[in-house]
VMD Tcl script that draws the C-alpha trace (Angstrom):
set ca {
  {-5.40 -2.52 -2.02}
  {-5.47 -3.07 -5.90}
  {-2.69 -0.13 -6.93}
  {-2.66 0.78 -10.44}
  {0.56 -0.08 -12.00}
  {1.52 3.39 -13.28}
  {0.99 4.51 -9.37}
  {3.40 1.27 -8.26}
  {5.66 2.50 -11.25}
  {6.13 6.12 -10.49}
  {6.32 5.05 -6.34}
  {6.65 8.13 -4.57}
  {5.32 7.75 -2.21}
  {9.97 7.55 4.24}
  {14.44 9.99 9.10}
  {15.54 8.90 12.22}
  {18.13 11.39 14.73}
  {20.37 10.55 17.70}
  {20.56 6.60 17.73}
  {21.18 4.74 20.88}
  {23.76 2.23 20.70}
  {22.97 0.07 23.77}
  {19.30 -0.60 24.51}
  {17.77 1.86 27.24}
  {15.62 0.56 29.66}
  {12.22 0.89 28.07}
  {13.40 1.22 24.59}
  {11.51 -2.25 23.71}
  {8.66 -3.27 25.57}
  {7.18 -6.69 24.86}
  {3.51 -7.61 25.71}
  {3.20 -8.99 29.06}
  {3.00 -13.00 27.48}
  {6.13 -11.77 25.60}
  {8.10 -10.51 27.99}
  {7.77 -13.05 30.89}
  {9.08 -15.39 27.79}
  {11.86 -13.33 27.30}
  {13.28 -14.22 30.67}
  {16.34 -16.26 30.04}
  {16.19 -16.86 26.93}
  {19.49 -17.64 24.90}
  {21.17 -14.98 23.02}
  {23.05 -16.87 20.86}
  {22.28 -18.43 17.35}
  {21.37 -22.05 17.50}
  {18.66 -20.94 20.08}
  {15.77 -21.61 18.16}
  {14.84 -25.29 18.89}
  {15.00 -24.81 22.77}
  {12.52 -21.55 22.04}
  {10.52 -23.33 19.50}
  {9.58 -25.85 22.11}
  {9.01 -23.15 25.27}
  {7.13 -20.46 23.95}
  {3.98 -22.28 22.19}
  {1.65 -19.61 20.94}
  {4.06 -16.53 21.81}
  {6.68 -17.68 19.53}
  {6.35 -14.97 16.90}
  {5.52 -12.25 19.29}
  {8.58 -13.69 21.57}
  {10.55 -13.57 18.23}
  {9.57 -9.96 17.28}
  {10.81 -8.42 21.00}
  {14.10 -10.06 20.43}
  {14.31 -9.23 17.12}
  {13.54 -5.52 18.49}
  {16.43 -5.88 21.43}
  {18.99 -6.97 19.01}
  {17.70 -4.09 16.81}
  {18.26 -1.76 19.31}
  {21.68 -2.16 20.22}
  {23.03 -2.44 16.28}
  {21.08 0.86 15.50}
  {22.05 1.52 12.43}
  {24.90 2.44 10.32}
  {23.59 5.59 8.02}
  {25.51 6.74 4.63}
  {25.01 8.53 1.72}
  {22.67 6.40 -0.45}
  {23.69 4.33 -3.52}
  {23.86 6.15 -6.44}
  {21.24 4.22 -8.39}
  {18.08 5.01 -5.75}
  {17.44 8.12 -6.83}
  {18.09 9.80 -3.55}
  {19.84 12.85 -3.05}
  {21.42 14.18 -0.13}
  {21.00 15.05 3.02}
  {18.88 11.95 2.32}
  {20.72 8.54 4.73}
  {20.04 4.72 4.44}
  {21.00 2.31 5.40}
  {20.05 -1.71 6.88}
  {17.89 -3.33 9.78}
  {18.12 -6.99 9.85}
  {15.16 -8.50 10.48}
  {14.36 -12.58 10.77}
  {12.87 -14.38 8.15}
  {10.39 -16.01 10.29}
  {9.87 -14.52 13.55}
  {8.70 -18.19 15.43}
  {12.96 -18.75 14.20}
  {14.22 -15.59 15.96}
  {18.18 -17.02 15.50}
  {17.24 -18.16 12.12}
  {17.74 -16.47 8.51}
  {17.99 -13.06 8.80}
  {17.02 -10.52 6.10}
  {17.46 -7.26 5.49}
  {15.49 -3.85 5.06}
  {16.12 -1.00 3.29}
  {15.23 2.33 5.21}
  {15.98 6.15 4.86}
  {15.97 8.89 6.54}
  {16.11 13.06 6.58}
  {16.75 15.06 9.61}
  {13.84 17.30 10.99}
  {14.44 21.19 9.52}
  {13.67 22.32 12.75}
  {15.99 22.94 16.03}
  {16.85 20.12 17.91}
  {14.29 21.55 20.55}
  {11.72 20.78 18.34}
  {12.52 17.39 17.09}
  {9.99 15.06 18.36}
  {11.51 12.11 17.06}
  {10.72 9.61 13.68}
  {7.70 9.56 11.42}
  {8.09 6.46 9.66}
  {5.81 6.06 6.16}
  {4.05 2.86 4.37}
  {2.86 4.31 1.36}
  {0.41 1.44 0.35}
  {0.29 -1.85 -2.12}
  {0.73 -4.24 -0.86}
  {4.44 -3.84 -2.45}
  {4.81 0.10 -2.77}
  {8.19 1.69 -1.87}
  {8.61 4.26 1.05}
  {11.84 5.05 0.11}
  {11.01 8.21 -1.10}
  {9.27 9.69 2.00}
  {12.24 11.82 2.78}
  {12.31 13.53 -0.49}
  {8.99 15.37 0.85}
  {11.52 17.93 2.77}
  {14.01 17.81 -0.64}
  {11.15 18.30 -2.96}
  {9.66 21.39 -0.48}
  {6.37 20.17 0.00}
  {4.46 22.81 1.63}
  {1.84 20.23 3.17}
  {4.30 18.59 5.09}
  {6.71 21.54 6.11}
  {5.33 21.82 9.78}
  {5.73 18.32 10.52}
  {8.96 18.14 8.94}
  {10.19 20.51 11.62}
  {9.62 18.25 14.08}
  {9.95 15.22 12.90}
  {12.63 13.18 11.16}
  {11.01 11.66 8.01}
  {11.76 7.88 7.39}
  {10.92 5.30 4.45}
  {11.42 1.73 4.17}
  {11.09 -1.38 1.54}
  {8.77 -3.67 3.41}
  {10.08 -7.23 3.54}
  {9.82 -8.68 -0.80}
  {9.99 -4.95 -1.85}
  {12.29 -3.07 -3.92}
  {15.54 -3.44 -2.42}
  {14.59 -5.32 0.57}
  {15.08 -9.39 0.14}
  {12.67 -8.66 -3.51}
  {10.52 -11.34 -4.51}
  {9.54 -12.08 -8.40}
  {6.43 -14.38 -10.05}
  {7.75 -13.73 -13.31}
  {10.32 -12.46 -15.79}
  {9.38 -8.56 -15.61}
  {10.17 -7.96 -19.42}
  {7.21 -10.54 -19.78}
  {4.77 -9.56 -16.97}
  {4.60 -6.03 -18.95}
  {4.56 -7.94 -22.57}
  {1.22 -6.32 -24.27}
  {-1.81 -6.69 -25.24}
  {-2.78 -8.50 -22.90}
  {-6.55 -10.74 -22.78}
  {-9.33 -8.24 -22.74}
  {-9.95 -8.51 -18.50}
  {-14.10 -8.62 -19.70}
  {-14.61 -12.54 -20.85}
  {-17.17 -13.40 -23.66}
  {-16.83 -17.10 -23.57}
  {-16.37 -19.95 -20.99}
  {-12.85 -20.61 -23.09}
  {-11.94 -16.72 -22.31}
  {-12.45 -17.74 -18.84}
  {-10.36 -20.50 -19.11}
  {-7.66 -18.82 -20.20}
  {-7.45 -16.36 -18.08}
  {-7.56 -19.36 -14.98}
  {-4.42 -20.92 -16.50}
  {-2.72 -17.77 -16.77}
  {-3.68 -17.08 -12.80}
  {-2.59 -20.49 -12.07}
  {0.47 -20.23 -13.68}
  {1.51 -16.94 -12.25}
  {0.79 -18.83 -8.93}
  {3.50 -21.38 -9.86}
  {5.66 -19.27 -10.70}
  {5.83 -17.61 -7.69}
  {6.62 -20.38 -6.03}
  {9.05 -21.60 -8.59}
  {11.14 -18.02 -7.94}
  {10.28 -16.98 -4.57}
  {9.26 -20.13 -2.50}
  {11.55 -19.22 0.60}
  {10.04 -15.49 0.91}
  {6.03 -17.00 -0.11}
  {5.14 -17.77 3.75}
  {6.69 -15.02 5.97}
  {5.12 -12.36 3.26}
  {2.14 -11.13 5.48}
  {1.55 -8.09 7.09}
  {1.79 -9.28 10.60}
  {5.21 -10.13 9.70}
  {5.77 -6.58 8.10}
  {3.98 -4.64 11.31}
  {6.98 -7.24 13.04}
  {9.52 -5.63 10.98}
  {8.38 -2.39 11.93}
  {8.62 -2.79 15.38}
  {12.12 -3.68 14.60}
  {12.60 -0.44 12.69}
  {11.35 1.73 15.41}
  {13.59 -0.27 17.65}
  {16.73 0.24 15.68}
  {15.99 3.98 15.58}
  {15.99 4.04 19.29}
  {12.44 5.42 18.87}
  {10.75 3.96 22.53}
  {7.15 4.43 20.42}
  {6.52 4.44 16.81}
  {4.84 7.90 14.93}
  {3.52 6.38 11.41}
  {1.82 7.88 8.57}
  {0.00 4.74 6.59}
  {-2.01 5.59 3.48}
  {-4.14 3.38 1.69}
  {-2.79 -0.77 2.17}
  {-0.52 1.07 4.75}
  {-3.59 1.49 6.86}
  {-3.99 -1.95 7.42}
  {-0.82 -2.52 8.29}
  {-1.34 0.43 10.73}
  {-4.29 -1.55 12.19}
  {-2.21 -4.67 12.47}
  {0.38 -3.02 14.17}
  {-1.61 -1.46 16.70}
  {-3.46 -4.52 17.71}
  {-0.28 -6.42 18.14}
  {1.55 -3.72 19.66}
  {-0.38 -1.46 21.21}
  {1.57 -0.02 23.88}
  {4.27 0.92 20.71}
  {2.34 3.89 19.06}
  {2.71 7.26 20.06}
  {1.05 9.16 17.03}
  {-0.20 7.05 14.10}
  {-2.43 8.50 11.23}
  {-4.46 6.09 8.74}
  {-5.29 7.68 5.35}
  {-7.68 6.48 2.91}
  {-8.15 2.75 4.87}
  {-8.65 -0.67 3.93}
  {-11.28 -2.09 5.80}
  {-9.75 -4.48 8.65}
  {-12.89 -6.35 9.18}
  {-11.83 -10.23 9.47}
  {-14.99 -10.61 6.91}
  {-13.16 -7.83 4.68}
  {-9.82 -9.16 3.96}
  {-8.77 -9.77 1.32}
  {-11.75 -11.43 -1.19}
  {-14.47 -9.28 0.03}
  {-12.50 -5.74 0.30}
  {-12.05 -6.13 -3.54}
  {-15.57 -7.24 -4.44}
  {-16.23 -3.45 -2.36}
  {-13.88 -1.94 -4.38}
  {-15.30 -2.91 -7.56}
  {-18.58 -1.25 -6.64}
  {-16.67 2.10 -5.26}
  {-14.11 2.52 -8.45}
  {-18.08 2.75 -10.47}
  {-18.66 5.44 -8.53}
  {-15.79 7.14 -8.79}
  {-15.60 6.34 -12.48}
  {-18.56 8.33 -12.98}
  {-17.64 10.79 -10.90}
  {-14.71 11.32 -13.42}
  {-16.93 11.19 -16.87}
  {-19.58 13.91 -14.88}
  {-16.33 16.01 -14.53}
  {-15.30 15.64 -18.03}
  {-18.85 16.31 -19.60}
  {-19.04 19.57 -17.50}
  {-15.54 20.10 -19.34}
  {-16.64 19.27 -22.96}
  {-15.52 22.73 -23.90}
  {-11.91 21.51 -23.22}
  {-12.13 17.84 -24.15}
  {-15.11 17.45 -26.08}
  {-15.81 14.15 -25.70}
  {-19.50 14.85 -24.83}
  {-21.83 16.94 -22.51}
  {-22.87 14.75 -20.58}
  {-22.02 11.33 -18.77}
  {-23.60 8.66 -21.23}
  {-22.10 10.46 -24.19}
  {-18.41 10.42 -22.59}
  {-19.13 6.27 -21.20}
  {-20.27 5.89 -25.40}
  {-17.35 7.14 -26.21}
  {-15.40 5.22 -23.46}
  {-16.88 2.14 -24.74}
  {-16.29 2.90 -28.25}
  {-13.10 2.99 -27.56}
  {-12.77 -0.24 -25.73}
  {-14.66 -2.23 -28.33}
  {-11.53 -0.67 -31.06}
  {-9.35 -1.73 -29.16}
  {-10.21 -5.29 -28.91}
  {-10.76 -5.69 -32.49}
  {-7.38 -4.22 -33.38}
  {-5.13 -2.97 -30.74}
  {-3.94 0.76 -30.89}
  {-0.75 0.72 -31.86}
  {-0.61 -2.88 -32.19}
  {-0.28 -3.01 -27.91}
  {-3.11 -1.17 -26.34}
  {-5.78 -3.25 -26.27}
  {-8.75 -2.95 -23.76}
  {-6.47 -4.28 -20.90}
  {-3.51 -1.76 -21.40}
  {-6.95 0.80 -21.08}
  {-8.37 0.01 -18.09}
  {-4.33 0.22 -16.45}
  {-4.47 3.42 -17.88}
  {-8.23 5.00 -17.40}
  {-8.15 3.90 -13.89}
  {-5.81 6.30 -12.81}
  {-8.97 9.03 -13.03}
  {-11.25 7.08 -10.45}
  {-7.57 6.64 -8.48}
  {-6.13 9.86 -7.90}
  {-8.06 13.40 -8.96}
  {-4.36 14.17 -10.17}
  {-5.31 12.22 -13.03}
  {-8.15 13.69 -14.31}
  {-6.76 16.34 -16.49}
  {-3.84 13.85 -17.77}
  {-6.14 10.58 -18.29}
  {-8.82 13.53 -20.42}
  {-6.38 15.15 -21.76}
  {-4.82 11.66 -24.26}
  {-8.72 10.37 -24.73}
  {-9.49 14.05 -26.32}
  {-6.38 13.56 -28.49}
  {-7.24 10.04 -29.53}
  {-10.57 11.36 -30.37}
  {-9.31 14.28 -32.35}
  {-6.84 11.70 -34.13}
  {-3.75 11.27 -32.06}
  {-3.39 7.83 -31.56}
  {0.25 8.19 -30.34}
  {-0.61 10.01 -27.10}
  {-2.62 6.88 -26.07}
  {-0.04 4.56 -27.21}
  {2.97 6.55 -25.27}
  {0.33 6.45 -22.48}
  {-0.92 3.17 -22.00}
  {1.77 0.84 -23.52}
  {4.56 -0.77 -21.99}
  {7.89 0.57 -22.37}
  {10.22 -2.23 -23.39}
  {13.10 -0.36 -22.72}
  {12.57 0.99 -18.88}
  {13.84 -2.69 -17.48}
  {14.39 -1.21 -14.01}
  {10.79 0.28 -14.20}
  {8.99 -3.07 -15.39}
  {11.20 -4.73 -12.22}
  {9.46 -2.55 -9.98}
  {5.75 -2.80 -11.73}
  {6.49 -6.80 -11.37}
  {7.97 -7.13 -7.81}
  {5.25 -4.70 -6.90}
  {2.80 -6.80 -8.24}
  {4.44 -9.56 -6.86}
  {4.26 -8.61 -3.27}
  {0.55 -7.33 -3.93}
  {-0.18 -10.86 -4.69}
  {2.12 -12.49 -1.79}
  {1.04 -10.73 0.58}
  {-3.47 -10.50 -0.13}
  {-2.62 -14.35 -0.45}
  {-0.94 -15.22 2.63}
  {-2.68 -12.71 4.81}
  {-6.32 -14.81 4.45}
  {-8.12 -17.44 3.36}
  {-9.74 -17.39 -0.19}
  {-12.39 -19.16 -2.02}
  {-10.92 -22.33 -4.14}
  {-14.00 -22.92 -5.45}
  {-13.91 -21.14 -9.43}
  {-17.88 -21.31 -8.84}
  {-18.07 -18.80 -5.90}
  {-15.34 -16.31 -8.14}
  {-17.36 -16.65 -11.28}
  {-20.80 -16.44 -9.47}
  {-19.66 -12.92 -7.51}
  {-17.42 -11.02 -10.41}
  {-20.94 -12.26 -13.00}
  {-23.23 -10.48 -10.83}
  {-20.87 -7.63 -10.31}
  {-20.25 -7.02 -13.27}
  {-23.90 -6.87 -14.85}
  {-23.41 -2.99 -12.58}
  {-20.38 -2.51 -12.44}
  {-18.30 -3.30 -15.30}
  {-15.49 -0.72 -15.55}
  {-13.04 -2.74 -12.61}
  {-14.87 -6.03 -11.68}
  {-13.15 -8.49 -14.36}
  {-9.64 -6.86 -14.50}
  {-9.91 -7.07 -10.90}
  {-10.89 -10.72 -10.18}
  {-7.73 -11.85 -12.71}
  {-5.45 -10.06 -10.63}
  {-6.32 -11.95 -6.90}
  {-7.09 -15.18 -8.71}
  {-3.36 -16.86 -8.03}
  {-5.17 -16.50 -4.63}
  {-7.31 -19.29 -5.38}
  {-4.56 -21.74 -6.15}
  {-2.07 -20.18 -4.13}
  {0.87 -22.90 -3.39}
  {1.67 -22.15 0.29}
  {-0.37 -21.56 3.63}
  {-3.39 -19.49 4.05}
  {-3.75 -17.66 7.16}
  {-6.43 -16.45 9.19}
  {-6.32 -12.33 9.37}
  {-5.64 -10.58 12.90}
  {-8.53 -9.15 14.95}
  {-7.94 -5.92 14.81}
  {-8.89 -4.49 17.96}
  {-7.75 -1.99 20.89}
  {-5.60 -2.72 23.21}
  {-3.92 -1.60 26.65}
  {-1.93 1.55 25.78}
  {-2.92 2.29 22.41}
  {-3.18 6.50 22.18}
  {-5.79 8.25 19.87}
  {-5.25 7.15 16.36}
  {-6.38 10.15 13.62}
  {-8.27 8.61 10.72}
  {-8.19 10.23 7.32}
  {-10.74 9.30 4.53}
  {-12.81 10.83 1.68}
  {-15.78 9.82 1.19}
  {-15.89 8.66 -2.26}
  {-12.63 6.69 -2.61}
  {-12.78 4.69 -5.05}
  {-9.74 2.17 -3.94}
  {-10.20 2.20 0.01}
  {-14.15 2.28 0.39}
  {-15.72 4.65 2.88}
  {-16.78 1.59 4.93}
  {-13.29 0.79 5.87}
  {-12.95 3.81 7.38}
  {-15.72 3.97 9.99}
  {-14.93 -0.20 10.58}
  {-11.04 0.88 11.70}
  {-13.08 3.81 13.44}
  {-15.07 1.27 15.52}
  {-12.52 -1.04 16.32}
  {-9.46 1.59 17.90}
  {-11.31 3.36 20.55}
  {-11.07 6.84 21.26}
  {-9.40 7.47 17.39}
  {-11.13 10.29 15.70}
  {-12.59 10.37 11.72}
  {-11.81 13.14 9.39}
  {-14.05 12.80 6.51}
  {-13.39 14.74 3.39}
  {-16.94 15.28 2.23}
  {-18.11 14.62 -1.92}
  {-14.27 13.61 -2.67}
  {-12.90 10.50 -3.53}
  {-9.24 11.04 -4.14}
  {-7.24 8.21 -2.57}
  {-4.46 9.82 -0.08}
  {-6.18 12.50 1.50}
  {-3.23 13.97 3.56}
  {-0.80 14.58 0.46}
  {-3.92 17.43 -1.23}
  {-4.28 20.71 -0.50}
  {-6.92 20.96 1.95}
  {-6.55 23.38 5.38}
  {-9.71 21.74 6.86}
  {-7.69 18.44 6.49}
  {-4.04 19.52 6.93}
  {-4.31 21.78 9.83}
  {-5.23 18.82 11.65}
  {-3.30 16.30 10.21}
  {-0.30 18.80 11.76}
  {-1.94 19.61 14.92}
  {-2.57 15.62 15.36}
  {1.28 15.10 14.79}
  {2.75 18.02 16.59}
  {1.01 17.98 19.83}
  {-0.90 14.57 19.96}
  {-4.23 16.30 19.85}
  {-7.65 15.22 18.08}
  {-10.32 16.97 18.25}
  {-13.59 16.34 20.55}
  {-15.30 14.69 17.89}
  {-15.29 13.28 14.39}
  {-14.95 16.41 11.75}
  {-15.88 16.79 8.56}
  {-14.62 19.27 5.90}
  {-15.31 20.49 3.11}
  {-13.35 18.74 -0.33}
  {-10.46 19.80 -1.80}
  {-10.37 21.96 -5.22}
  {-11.28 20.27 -8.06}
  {-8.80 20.22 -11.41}
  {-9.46 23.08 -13.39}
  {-8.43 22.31 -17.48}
}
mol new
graphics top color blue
foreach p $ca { graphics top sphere $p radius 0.5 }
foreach p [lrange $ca 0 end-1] q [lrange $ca 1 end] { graphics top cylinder $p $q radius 0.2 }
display resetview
């Protein structure tokens, strides 16, 4: 889902032990269509015609088990990590190759970027991999690991068991990156005020979706079609492969739920432990036009949620007592901001990249208060430090632009979306009339989807299938990014998983907070396999004190 771009700029949100170097019996299992395929095929480039023509409908699942073998005999070569990624040791990483198109097995390969720490524990208590998709589509996992380097007491019992990996999905970071657009530029501000007055504002911002469209293709065309999460649950299975793993333990929060979901549809027999926190809803209907219309309605909530906090708080910020004084002052703010941008670059765009961080994350409520009580008491540069671009950070606007790059990729290939500008400007009208503090911002951002240069697919039916353990599902109840909805669909769909609801919260990654109720079981889930005999639900986590 929709991540703000100071959460895809600060990405922290990935070790694997003994690999095998030839592939034990059982290592990779293909689906039964899959595997009777397998039988004699070539192993030698060049292949790919002869399998094209044999395999029909099983060619990418075909691909993705032999992509898996091959995996699982190269392992993988680990080393101290380039200086540049930020990653200290013990922290490894190194490469899985992975093809390009899994229907073209032999065909272009690239490669992924993965990580790893050891588990702190004995080697009697290492229970293999937990492998991490921190969300997007486009965020980094790369930083998984530093969880044991950092100390993070949420995650210490787990780490004792468990090697902690991170990847780069496929167009990320420093696996085979994609770009729509010179990053310098993509972070050039002010931007159009998101909220149109005029059929010419809405114009303009058409041609400007358009053209980031087009120039996607223009700079990534050969990545545009193979960028779906089918293809990335694919390239996990190829991970787990090349860590010898025999079954995959993953931790997906937010987009990474979905790609959970995918992944256990297609390879069901492949899980061993997999948790889904804070989930996109994997409803066919759902993906992707109609999960952000949802989240438009959920990020009000949440938004108010926020101001209710900060009124109760006036003694701290005083920016009113109650919610309508703190939205006047909200909107105030907005409407200055339009008229003359603060700082000459913050203008009601740069805002809402900033203010949305409170609905986002509760670890932005004190922060995201904390510079609109300054601007109101005079301090205009706090906003401006906060909220405008930063010229100088080039490798931070590459990120913020290949992450929105892959968000785009990705929610475009992965479905079908209207073409029609009537249904788009018919929906986002009518939402906004309620709704107005994400809808607009939020259409701009998927419309490339509407003109999107290469194929459209039609999403995976997520479902259960033969093998697939008891997934834990982890979700609070007011999230703002992955409605509540989403939650109980994924719920329905993988029988026998179990639903922890965090009750009257709404921060988005539940099982990163503080919260016993929550992490107790999170750990329990991971460390023995267990759920419990029926859906829980707990109490929230603290709420920021100023």
């Amino acid at each position: 889902m929709r991540e703000n771009r100071a959460n895809r700029r600060a990405v922290a949100l990935g070790s694997a032990g003994a690999l095998v170097a030839t592939l034990l019996a059982g290592a990779v299992t293909a689906p039964t269509a899959s595997a009777e395929a397998l039988k004699g095929t070539s192993g030698t480039s060049g292949a790919d015609g002869a399998f094209g023509r044999s395999h029909g409908k099983d060619r990418a699942a075909v691909g993705a088990a032999i992509a898996a073998a091959r995996a699982a005999k190269a392992g993988i070569a680990w080393k101290d990590c380039p200086a540049g990624w930020g990653l200290e040791k013990p922290i490894q990483c190194g490469w899985v190759k992975v093809p390009l198109d899994y229907t073209k097995p032999y065909g272009k390969q690239i490669e992924i970027a993965v990580d790893r720490i050891g588990n702190t524990g004995g080697k009697d208590e290492r229970q293999g991999a937990l492998v991490y998709n921190p969300g997007g589509p486009g965020g980094s996992g790369l930083r998984f690991p530093r969880r044991v380097t950092t100390g993070s007491l949420v995650w210490a019992k787990t780490a004792k068991a468990y090697d902690f990996v991170g990847f780069d999905p496929r167009g990320v970071g420093k696996s085979a990156p994609i770009s729509c657009v010179d990053p310098q530029e993509f972070v050039k501000a002010p931007k159009l005020d998101p909220v149109p007055d005029s059929e010419a504002d809405k114009r303009a911002q058409r041609k400007l979706a358009r053209e980031y469209a087009e120039g996607c293709y223009e700079r990534s065309a050969g990545m545009l079609p193979h960028m779906t999460t089918p293809n990335t649950a694919r390239d996990l299975d190829v991970i787990r492969a090349a860590l010898g793993e025999k079954k995959l333990n993953f931790l997906g929060v937010s987009y990474g739920t979905y790609l959970a979901a995918v992944y256990g549809t297609l390879f069901p027999g492949h899980v061993r432990r997999m948790v889904a926190d804070s989930v996109v809803n994997p409803s066919r209907e759902k993906i992707w036009y109609q999960a952000n219309l949802d989240q438009d309605i959920a990020f009000e909530t949440r938004w108010k949620d926020w101001q209710d906090w900060v009124a109760k708080n006036d003694a701290t910020f005083h920016l009113g007592d109650t919610r309508a004084e703190v939205q006047a002052k909200w909107l105030a703010l907005r409407a200055t901001a339009k008229k003359d941008p603060i700082g000459g670059v913050v203008g009601p765009a740069e805002l809402l990249s900033f203010f949305q961080g409170a609905p986002y994350y509760d670890s932005s409520w004190i922060p995201v208060a904390t510079v609109f009580s300054k601007y109101q008491a005079g301090d205009t540069q706090a906003l401006v430090d906060a909220a405008a671009p930063d010229l100088s950070d080039t490798a931070g606007n590459a990120t913020s632009e290949n992450g929105n790059a892959v968000y785009t990729a990705v929610e475009c290939a992965d479905a079908k979306w209207p073409t029609d500008w009537k249904t788009w400007d018919r929906d986002n009208t009518r939402l906004h009339r309620d709704y107005p503090f994400l809808t607009w911002g939020n259409a701009w951002m998927n419309l490339p989807c509407a003109t999107w240069p290469v194929q459209q697919n039609t999403p995976v039916d997520v479902k259960t299938g033969k093998g697939l353990p008891p997934v834990l599902i982890v979700q609070a109840e007011r999230d703002a990014a992955t409605p509540y909805g989403g939650a109980v669909e994924l719920h329905k769909r993988f029988k026998g998983s179990r639903l922890i609801t965090e009750k009257n919260a709404g921060s988005h990654g539940v099982t990163g907070l503080v919260n016993p109720c929550v992490n107790d079981r999170v750990d329990t889930y991971l460390l023995t396999g267990k759920v419990d005999s029926k859906d829980v639900t707990c109490a929230p986590h603290a709420v920021p004190k100023p």
